[in-house]
N, C-alpha and C positions, 0 to 999 in steps of 0.2 A: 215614350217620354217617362212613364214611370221608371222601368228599368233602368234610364238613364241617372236619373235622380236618385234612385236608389242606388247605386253602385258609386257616385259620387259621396252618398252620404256617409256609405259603407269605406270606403277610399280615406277619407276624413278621418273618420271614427280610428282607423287602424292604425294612421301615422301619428294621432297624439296618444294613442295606448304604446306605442312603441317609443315615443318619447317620453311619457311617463314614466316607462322601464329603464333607459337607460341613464335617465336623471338620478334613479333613486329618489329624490328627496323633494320632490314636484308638490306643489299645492293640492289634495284634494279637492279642494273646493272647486279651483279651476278647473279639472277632470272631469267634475259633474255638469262644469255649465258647458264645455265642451260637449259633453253627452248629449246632455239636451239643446243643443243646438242641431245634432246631427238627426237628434229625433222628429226638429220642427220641418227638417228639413225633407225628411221621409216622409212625414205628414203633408203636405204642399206637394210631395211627390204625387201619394196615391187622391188628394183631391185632381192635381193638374189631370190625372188617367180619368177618372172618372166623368171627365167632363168633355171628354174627346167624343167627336157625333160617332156611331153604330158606323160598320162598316160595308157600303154595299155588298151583298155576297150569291144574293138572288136567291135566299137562303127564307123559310117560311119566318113568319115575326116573331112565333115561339122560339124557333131555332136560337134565332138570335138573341133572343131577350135569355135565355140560358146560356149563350156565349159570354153575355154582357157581367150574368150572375158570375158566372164562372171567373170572368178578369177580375170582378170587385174582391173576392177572396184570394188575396194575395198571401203566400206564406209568410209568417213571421221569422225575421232573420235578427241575427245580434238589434240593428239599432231600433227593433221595436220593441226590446226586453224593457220591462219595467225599470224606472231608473234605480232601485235598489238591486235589481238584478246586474244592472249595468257597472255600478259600483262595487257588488264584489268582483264581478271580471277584468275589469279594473286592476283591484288590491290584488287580484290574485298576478297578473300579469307583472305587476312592480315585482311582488315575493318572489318570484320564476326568475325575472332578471336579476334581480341582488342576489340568488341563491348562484346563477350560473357566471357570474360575476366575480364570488366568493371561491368557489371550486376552481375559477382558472388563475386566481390567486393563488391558491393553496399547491396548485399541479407546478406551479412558477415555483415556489419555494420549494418544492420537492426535489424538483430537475436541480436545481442549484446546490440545494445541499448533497444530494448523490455525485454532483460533477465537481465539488470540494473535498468530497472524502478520499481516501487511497484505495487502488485498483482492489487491495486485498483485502479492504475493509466492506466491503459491497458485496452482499451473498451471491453466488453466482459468477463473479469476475473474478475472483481470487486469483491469480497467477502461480500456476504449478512452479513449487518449489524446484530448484535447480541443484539442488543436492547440496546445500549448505546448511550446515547446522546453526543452529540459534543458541548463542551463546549469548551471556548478561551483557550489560551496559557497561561496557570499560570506561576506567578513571585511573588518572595516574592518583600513586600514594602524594601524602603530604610531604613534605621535606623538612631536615631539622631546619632553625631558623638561622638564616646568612648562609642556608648550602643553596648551591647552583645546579641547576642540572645538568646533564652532560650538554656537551654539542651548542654551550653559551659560554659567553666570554668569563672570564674567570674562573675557567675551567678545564685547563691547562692537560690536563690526564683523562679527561674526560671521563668523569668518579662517578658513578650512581649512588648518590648519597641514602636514595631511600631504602629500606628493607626490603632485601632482595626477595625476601619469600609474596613480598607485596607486589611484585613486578611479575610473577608467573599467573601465568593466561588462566582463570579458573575453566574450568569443566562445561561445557556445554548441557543445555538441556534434555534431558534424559537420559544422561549416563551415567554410568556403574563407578565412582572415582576408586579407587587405588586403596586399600587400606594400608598400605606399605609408603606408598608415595603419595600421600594424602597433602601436597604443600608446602610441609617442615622443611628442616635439615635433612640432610640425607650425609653417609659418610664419602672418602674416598674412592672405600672398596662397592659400594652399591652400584656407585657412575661406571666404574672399570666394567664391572658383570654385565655392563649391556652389551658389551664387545665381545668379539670371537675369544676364545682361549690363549691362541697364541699371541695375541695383543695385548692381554690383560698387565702381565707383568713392566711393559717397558712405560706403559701409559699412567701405571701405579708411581712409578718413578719421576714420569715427568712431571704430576701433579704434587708430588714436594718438590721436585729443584724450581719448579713456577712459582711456587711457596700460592699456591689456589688458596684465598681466603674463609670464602665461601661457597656450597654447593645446596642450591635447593629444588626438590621435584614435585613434579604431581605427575599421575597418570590415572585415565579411566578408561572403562569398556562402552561404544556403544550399541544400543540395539541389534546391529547388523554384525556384528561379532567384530567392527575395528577397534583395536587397541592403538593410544596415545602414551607417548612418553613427551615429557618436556624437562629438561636441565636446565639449570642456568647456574655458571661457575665464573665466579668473581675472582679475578686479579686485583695485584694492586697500581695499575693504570693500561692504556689503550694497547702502550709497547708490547707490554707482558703479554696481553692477552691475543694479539695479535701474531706474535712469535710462537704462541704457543698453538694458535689452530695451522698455521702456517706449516710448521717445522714437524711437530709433533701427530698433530691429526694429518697434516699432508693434503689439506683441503684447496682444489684447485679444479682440473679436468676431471679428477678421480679421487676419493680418500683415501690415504694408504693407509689406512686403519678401519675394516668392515667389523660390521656387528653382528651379532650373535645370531640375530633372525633375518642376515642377509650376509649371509658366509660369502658368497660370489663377489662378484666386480658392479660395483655403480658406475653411473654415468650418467652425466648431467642433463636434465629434467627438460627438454624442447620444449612444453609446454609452459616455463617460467620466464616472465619477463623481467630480462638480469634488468634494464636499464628504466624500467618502470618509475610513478610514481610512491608506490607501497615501500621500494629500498630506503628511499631517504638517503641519510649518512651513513648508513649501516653497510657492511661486507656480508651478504647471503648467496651461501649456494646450495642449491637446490638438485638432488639425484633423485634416480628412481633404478630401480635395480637393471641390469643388461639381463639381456636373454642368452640363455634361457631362461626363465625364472620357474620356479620348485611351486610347489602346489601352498603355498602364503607370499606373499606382493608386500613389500614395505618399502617406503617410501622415503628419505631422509634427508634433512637440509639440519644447517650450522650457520649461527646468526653470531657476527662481531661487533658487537656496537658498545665504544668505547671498551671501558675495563671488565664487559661481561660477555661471555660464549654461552650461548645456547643451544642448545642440542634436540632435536626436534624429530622423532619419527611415529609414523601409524603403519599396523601392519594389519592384514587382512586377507582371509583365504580365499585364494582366488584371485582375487583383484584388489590392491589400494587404490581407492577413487582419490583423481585430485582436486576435484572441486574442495571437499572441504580440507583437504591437506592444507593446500595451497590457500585456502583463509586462515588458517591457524596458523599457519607462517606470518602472513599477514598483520594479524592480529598481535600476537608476540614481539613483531617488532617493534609496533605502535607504542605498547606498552615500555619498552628497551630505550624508542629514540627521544 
């Protein structure tokens, strides 16, 4: 009967400590009369024991009056602790639960914030680069005020009003830029020199009877030894410019005008999706040199969009990769449409 009583008191005692805990914010004072309730109730336990008769055991009277001693010293367990002992077990029991409370708070607002960031912003998750360079935040230039842009209505020729040097793709991150073709103007004869020798003369030609208004370049080196070139050559509307990559460059299955660091025969780039999103309004075609190819790999497309031709290659020993070719085409146009 003791032990029963006591395991009940004990049973009691447990489930309002565990309800204390997860209240948080429980009455003290309650806690305490709780306490000592479960303490009176320990105490009625070990009277009800002590008054149970001796147990026949055929046992000498000594014997058993030392069994008897023996049952009267019961160990002390939690609900015989003194009630100030009982009350910090208690306080402490509340603290333990707010604390572990608090922590799966904090684990919740962790999880959330790491599953709101991007893949590559989270140490460890980063996503291996796919071989594209990181290039600035493109914006188109301003425009003078009452011009249109191309490829909008009242806009007939389809004119790039803004500064054509503002329209070329800046440089990628960590590259070598060009001190020759830094952006600026550039002349007739600089465009011509990127072409084979035997080219150079007829192309000089057709860049007056086109009457080309404007021509601006950039180019840079980077780390892995590719070199960029980008043109962009203004007519004075889409017709012009259009007859002029057509007839004169010969831009179509093949250019019948190759360049200087790609003497051989191009042909158009399987990897480029003519009918893609990335074209837009614009005429892009996109080569890569035929085989055999010579121990440097360049790459080359010509962008028409409206009254401006861009002219676009990387070259690189061994291999021109088209991942980032193929963004910087990309990109150029964006810029263009």
């Amino acid at each position: 009967m003791t032990e029963q009583i006591e395991t009940v008191g004990q049973t009691e005692g447990t489930e309002k400590v565990g309800q204390s805990g997860q209240t948080e914010g429980a009455d003290q004072a309650e806690q305490i009369e709780q306490a000592e309730g479960a303490e009176q109730s320990a105490r009625v336990g070990q009277t009800a024991g002590t008054t149970e008769p001796p147990v026949e055991t055929g046992q000498p009277a000594e014997a058993v009056e030392t069994e008897q001693r023996a049952e009267a010293v019961e160990p002390v367990t939690d609900t015989d602790a003194p009630p100030r002992d009982r009350r910090r077990v208690l306080r402490a029991l509340a603290r333990w639960t707010a604390a572990v409370l608090v922590c799966g708070g904090l684990g919740t607002g962790t999880a959330y914030g790491i599953a709101a960031m991007e893949r590559s912003d989270v140490p460890g998750l980063a996503t291996e680069s796919d071989g594209r360079w990181d290039y600035p935040r493109l914006s188109l230039p301003a425009l003078p005020e009452g011009s249109p842009r191309p490829f909008t209505d009242g806009n007939q020729h389809e004119i790039h009003h803004a500064d054509l040097r503002e329209l070329l793709l800046p440089a990628p991150a960590g590259a070598t830029e060009d001190k020759k073709l830094n952006g600026g103007w550039v002349s007739n004869a600089q465009y011509v020199s990127e072409y084979a020798k035997d080219h150079r003369p007829d192309l000089e030609q057709a860049l007056t009877d086109y009457a080309v208004r404007h021509i601006a370049a950039r180019g840079w080196t980077m780390p892995d030894g590719t070199t960029s070139r980008v043109y962009l050559l203004r007519f004075d509307s889409a017709g012009t410019a259009e007859e002029f990559t057509g007839i004169e460059l010969g831009v179509g299955l093949s250019p019948d005008v190759a360049l200087a660091t790609a003497p051989g025969d191009a042909e158009l780039d399987e990897g480029w999706d003519v009918e893609g999103p990335a074209v837009g309004k614009s005429a892009i075609s996109v080569y890569t040199e035929a085989k055999p190819i010579g121990p440097v790999q360049t790459r080359q497309a010509y962008i028409q969009a409206g009254d401006t031709v861009a002219l676009i290659f990387q070259s690189r020993k061994g291999e021109a990769l088209s991942v980032p070719f193929h963004q910087t085409v990309v990109l150029q146009n964006q810029l263009l449409g």
